[in-house]
N, C-alpha and C positions, 0 to 999 in steps of 0.2 A: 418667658413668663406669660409672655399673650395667648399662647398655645394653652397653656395650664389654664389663666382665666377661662376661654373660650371652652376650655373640654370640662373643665372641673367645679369652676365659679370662683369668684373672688377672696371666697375664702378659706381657699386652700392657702393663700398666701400672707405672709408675716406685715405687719405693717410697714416696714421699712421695703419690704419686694414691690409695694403696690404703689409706695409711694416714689420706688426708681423709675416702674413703670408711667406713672402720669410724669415724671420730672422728664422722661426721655424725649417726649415731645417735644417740651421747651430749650433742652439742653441733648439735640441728638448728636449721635456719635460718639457721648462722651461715657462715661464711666461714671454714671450719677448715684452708685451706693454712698459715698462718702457724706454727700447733699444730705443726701436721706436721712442719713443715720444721724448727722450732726443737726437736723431740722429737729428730729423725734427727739435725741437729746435736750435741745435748747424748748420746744414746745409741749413736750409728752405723749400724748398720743396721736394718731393722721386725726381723727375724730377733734382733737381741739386745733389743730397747724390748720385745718381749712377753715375756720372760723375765726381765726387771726385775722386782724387788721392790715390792711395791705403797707402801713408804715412799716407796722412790726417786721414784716416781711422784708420789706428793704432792707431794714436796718441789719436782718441777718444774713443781706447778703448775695439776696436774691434778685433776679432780672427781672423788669416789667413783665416779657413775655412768660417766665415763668409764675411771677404774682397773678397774671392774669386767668393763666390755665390756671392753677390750685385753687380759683374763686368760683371755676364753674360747676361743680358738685354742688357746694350751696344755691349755686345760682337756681341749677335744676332742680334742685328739691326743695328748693323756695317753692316753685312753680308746681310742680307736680300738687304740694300742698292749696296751692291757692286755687287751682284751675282743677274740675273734676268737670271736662267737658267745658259749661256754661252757668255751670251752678257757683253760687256765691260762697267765698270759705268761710265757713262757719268756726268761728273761736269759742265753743261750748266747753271746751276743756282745758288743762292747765300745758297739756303734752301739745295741742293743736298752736296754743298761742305761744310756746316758748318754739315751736321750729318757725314759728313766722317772724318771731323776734329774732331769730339767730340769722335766720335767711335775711333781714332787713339790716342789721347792724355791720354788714360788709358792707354797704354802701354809704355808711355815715360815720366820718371820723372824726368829726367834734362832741362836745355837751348838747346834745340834741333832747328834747322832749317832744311824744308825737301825742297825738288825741287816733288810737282806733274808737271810728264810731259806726256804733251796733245796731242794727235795727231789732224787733221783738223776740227775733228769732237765731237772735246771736252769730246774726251773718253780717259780714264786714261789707259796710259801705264805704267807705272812704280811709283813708289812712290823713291825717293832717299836721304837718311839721307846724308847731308852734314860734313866735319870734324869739330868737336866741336873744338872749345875754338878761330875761326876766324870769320872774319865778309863776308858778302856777296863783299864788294868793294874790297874783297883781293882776289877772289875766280873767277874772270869773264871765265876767259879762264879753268879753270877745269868747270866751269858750263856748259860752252858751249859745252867744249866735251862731255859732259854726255846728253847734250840735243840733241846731233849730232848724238851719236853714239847708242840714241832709234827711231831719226828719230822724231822727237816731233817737234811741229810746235807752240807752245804755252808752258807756262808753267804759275805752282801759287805757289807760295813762303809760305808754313808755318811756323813759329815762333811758336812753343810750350814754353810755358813757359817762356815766355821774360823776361829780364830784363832791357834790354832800353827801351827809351820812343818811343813810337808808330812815332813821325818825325823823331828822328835818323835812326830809321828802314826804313821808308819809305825814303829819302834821299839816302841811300845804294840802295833800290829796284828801284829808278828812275835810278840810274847809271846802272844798270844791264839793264833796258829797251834798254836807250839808246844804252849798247854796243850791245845786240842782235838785237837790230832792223836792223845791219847792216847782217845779217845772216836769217834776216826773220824770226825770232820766235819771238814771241807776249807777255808779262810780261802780263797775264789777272789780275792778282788781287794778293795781300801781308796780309795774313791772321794771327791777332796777336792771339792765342788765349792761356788762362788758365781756371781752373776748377772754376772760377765761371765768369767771365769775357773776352770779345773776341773784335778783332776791324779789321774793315774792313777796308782796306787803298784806295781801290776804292770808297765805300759809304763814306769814312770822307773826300773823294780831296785830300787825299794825294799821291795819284799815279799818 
């Protein structure tokens, strides 16, 4: 099958072929269709198995060494996305900031909330984990300084891994608009997302 990728491209092959192929590295010598197939069943597509959370993964079974290979595709195309040379990634669209959210939520397995903040030009300065276990309505005047003190002109709220419902969240992110809008920074969008599920609070009206 490395011969076929190399002469033909990747996608000649079935997703359960491509997914033997990355599993052989972790698990060589062995006979890893079974893996495969039983990953794709239990997950759906290689497209969502590499965006699973590395528990998940355990739990089905898998070895660190192969949790860890199956995490470097996103890893790469995290980067590919962020890095164009020297230039700063620009989050101008809904397609740019959902691969940097999917790229960033392999490496965060709790109730996480982050502040991306934007400069004028919708290029990401800083990414900033918030203090767990509070909500965004308790948080206005610490956000603000951290928005103040990268000089961000905009920011986008993600939610990794929620456990509220998508209105309570958003209800929190209308409050934070409001308070910022008095400081001139712009609340562009409140992004719910988990490994197989995401919700945009500007695409559903709730922002």
């Amino acid at each position: 099958m490395r011969e076929r990728i190399l002469a033909y491209g990747a996608e000649t092959l079935a997703d359960y072929e491509l997914l033997e192929v990355l599993l052989f590295y972790a698990i060589p010598r062995r006979d890893t269709k079974p893996q495969a197939k039983a990953l794709l069943a239990r997950f759906g597509t290689i497209g969502k198995l590499l965006q699973v959370a590395p528990d998940s993964l355990k739990d089905a079974g898998m070895s660190e060494k192969a949790i860890a290979l199956l995490q470097l595709p996103i890893i790469a195309a995290r980067a590919l996305v962020e890095h164009d040379g020297d230039a700063p990634l620009q989050l101008s669209n809904s397609d740019a900031l959902m691969r940097y959210a999917q790229g960033a939520l392999q490496h965060v397995s709790t109730q996480t909330i982050s502040l991306l903040c934007l400069d004028s030009n919708n290029r990401l300065i800083v990414e900033k984990e918030l203090p767990k276990q509070r909500q965004i309505n308790t948080m206005h005047r610490l956000i603000a300084c951290i928005l103040l003190e990268c000089h961000a002109t905009a920011v986008i709220i993600i939610y990794y891994h929620p456990q509220a419902p998508a209105t309570a969240l958003a209800a929190d992110a209308r409050g934070l608009k409001q308070a910022l809008s008095a400081l001139d920074i712009t609340v562009h969008e409140g992004m719910l997302i988990a490994p197989d599920w995401h919700v945009s609070m500007s695409e559903a009206g709730l922002l």
